[in-house]
C-alpha positions as CSV (number, residue, x, y, z in Angstrom):
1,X,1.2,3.5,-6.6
2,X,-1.0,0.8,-4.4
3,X,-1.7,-1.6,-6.8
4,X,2.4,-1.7,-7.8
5,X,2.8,-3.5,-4.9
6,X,0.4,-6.6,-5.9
7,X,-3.4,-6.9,-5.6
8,X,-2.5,-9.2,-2.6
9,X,-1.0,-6.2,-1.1
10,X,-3.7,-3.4,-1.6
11,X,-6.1,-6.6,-0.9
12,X,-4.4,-6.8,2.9
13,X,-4.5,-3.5,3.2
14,X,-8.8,-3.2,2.2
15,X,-9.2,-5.7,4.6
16,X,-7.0,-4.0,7.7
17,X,-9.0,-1.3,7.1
18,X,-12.1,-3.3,7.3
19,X,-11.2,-3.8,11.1
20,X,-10.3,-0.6,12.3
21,X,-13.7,-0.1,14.2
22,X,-14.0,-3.6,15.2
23,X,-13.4,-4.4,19.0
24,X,-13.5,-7.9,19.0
25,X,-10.9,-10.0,19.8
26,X,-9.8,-12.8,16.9
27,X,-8.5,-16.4,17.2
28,X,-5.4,-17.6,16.8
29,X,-5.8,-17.1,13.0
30,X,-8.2,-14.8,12.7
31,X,-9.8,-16.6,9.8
32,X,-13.1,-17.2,11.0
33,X,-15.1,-17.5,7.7
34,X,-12.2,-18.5,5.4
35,X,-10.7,-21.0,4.0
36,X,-8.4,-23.2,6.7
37,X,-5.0,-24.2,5.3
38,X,-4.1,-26.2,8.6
39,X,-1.6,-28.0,6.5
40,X,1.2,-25.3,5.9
41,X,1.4,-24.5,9.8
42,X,4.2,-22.4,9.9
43,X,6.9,-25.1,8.7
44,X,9.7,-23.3,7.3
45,X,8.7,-20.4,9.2
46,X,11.3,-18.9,11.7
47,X,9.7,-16.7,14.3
48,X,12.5,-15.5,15.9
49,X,12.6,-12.4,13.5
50,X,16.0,-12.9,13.0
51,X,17.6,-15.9,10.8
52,X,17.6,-14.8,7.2
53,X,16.2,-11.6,7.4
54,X,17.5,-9.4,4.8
55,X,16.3,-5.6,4.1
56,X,16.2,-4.1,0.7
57,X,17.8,-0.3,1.3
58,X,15.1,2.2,1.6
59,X,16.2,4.5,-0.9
60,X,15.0,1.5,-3.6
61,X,12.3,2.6,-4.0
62,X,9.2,0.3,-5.4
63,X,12.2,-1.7,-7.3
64,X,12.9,-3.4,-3.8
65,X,10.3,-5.8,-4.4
66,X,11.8,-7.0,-7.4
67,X,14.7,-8.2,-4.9
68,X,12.4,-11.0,-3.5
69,X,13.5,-14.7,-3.5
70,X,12.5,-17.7,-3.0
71,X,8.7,-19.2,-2.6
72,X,6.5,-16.7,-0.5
73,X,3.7,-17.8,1.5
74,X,3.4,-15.5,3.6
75,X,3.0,-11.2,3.1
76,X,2.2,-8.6,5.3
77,X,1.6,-5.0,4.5
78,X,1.7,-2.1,7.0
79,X,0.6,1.3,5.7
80,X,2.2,4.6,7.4
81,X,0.6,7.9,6.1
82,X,1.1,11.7,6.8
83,X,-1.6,13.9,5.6
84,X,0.1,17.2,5.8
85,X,-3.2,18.8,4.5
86,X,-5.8,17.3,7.4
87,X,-2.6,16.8,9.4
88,X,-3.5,13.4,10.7
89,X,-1.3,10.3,10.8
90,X,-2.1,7.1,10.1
91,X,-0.5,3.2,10.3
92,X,-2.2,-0.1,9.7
93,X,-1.8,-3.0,7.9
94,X,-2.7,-6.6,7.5
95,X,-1.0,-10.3,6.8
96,X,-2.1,-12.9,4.3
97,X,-0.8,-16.5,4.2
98,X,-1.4,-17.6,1.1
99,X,-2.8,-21.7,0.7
100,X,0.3,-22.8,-1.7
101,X,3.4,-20.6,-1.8
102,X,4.5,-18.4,-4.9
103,X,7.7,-18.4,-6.1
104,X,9.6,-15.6,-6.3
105,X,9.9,-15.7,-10.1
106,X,5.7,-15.3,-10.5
107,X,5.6,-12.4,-8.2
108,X,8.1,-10.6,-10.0
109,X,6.3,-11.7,-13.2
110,X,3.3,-9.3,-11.7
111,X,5.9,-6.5,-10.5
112,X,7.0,-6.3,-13.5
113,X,4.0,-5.9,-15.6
114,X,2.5,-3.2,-13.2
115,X,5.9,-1.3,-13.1
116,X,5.8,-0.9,-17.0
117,X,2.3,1.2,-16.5
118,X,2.3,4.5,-15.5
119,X,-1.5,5.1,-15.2
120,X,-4.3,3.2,-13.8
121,X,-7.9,3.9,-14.8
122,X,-10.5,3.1,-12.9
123,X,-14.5,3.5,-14.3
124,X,-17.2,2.8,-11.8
125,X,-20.9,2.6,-13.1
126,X,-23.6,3.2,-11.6
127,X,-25.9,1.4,-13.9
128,X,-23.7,-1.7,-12.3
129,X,-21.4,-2.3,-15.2
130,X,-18.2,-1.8,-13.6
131,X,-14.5,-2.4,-14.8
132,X,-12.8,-4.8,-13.6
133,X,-10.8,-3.6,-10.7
134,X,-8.7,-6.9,-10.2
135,X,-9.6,-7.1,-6.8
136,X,-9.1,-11.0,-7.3
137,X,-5.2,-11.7,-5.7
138,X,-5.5,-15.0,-8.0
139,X,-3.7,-16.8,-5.3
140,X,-6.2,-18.8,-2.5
141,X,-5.6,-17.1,1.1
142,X,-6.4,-16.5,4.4
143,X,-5.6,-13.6,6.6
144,X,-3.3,-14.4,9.8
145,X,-2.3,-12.7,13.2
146,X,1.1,-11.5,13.8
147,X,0.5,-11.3,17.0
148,X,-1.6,-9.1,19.4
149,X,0.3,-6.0,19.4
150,X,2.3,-3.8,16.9
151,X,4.5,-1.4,18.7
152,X,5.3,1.9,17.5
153,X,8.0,4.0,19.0
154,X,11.0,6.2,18.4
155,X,14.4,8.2,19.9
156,X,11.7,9.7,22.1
157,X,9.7,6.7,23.2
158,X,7.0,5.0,22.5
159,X,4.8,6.6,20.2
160,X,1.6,4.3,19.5
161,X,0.3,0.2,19.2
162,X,-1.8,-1.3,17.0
163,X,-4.2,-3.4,17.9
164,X,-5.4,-6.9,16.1
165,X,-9.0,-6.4,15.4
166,X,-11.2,-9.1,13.3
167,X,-14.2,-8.2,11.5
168,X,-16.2,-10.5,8.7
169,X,-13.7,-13.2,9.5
170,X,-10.6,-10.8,8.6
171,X,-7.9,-9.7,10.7
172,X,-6.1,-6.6,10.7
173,X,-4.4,-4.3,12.5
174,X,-4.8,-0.4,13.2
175,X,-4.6,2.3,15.8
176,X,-7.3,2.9,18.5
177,X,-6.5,6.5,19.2
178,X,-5.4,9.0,17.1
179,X,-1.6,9.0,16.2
180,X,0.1,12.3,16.5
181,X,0.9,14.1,13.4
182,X,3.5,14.0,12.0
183,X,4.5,10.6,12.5
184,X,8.0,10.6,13.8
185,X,11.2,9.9,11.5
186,X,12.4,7.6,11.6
187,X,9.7,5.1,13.2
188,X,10.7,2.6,14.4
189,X,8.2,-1.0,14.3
190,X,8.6,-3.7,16.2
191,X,5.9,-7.0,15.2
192,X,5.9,-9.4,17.7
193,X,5.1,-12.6,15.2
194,X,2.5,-15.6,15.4
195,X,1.6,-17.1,11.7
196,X,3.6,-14.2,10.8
197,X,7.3,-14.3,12.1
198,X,8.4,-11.5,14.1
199,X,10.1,-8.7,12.8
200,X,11.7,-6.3,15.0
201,X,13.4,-3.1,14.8
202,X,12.2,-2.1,11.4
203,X,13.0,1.5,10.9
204,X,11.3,3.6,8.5
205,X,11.9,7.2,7.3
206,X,9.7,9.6,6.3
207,X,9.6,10.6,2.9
208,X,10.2,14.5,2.3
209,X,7.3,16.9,2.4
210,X,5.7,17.6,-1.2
211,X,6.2,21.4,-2.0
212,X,6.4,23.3,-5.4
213,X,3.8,21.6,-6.5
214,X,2.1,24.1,-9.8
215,X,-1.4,22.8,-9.6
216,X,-4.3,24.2,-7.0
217,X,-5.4,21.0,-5.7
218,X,-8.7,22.6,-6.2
219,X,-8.1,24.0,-9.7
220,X,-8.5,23.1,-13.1
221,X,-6.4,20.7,-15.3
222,X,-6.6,19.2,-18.5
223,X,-4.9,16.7,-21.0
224,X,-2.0,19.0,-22.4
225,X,-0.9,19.7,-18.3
226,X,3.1,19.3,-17.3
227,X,2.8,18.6,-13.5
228,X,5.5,20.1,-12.0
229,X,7.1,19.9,-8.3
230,X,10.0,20.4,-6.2
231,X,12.0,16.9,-6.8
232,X,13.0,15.0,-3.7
233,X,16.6,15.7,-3.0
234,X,17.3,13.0,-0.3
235,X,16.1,9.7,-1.5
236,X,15.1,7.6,-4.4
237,X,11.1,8.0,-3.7
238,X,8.1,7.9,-6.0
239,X,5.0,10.7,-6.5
240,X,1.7,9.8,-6.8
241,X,-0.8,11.4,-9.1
242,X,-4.7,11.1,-8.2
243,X,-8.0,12.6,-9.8
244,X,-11.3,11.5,-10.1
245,X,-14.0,13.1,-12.5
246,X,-17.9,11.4,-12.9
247,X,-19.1,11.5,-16.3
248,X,-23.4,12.7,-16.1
249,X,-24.5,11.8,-18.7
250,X,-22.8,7.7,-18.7
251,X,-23.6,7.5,-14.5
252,X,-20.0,7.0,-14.6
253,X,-17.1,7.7,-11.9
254,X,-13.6,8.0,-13.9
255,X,-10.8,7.1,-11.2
256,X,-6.8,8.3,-12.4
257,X,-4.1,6.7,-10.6
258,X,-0.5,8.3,-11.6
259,X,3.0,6.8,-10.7
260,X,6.0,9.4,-11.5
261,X,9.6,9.4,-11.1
262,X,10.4,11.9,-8.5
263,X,12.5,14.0,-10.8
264,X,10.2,17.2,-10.6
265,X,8.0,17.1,-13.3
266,X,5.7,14.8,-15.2
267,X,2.8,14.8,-17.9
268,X,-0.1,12.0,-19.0
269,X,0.7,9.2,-20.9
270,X,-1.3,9.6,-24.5
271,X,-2.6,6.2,-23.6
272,X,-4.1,7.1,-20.1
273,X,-5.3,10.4,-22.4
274,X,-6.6,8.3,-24.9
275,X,-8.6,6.5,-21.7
276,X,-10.0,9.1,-20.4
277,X,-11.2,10.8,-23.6
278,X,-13.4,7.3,-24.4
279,X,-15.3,8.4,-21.2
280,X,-14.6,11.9,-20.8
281,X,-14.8,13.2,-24.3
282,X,-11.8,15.3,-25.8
283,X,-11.3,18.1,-24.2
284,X,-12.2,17.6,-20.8
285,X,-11.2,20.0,-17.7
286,X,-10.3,18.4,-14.2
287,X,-11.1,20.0,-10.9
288,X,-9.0,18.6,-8.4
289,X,-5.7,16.7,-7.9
290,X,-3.7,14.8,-5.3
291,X,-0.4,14.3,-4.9
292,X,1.7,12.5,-2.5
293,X,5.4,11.0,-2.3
294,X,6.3,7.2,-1.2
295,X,8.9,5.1,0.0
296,X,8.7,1.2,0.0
297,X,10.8,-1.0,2.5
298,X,10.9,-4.3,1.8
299,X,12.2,-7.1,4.5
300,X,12.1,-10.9,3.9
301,X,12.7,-13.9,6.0
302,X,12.2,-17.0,4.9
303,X,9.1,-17.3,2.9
304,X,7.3,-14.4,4.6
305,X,7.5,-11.2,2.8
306,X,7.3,-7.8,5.2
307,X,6.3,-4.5,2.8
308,X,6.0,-1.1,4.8
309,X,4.7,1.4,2.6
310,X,5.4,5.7,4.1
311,X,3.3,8.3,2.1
312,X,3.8,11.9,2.8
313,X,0.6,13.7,1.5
């Protein structure tokens, strides 16, 4: 799920998608409005997108981030998504650098602890007492520009660019036309570097269309429910669960956020049961799932960290 890969990384991802609709063109940085960390420069930084670059094998899985070494300053997140229902296709992304670099050790530390939960919930109030959401990276950062242009392309050709846009002092980076759907497979990414080294020739496969799957997406569920699909049989990917239900009579939206091994089948966790029942009450009816399948690639060079993140919906 999104928040396994860090709060910096569904963070960079908010704020890429903050500046989809933004036209404007950014500064070097693209920090206007944040903190300046004009010390760190790029030092230790190799922008040539190839000295030290290793990639994790895409069939890892989320685990690849566990493989990261070193002190990280800097992370970027690009987001590629097939919606096989609206049959639209998405890619954006983001970079952060962060004001003093993490060592590796600490980001596992946070891996780690999200990997060992199954289930997020989420309650949003509208009497304005809201969980916390952990929104807070706990690191001080700044979003960066990795240059102007992102190019997207294949065995065909080229297939789209995105564009760095800035909005509210953030920079991000997103399509300005409609992508084609499906995305092709593999796609290949090329980033051009600036604060953010260059990475090039980054090829990412599409995970494998979710079929089988036992539940109408409109139709009922409850506690006691064994989710059942049709199990990937070509790589190591993950499925992700996702419901939402609003409570009346608390003015309360309930938000379920599922990570399963893609083996075919899976059921809630009696603690994320237990969660929902506080707010729900016992024996509470859904009325509408999602369910999508992911693959994580994970590239590092230096002390930049590169996490591409392909959902099949």
């Amino acid at each position: 799920m999104k928040f396994q890969i860090l709060s910096i990384a569904i963070l960079t991802a908010l704020l890429a998608g903050c500046g989809s609709s933004s036209s404007s063109t950014p500064t070097d940085e693209g920090t206007t409005n944040q903190p300046s960390n004009d010390g760190t420069d790029n030092s230790g930084t190799d922008n040539s997108g190839t000295d030290n670059a290793t990639t994790d094998d895409p069939s890892t899985g989320n685990t690849g981030l566990l493989s990261i070494q070193g002190n990280v300053q800097l992370f970027g997140v690009l987001d590629v998504d097939d919606d096989f229902v609206s049959e639209t296709s998405d890619v954006s992304g983001g970079f952060i650098r962060l004001d003093t670099a993490v060592n590796a050790d600490r980001l596992r530390e946070e891996l780690e602890e999200d990997i060992n939960q199954q289930c997020e919930v989420t309650i949003t109030s509208f009497l304005g007492n809201d969980d916390d959401t952990d929104l807070d990276i706990g690191f001080p950062f700044q979003t960066v520009s990795a240059g102007e242009t992102i190019s997207l392309s294949s065995a065909a050709g080229t297939y789209g660019e995105l564009q760095r846009t800035t909005q509210f002092g953030f920079t991000g980076y997103s399509s300005t036309v409609d992508l084609v759907h499906p995305a092709p497979s593999p796609l290949i990414i090329d980033i051009p570097g600036d604060v953010f080294p260059a990475f090039s020739n980054v090829s990412v496969v599409a995970p494998q269309p979710i079929s089988g799957f036992n539940i109408d997406p409109f139709g009922g569920f409850n506690a006691e429910t064994e989710f059942r699909w049709d199990a990937s049989t070509t790589e190591d990917s993950i499925i992700y669960l996702n419901f939402s239900e609003f409570n009346v009579g608390a003015l309360e939206f309930i938000s379920v956020e599922c990570e399963a091994t893609d083996d075919g089948s899976f059921s809630l966790p009696a603690e994320t049961v237990a969660e929902i029942n506080d707010n729900l009450g016992v024996g509470w009816t859904a009325s509408g799932i999602s369910i999508s399948r992911e693959v994580v690639i994970v590239q590092q060079q230096g002390d930049a960290v590169l996490v591409i993140n392909r959902t099949t919906d």
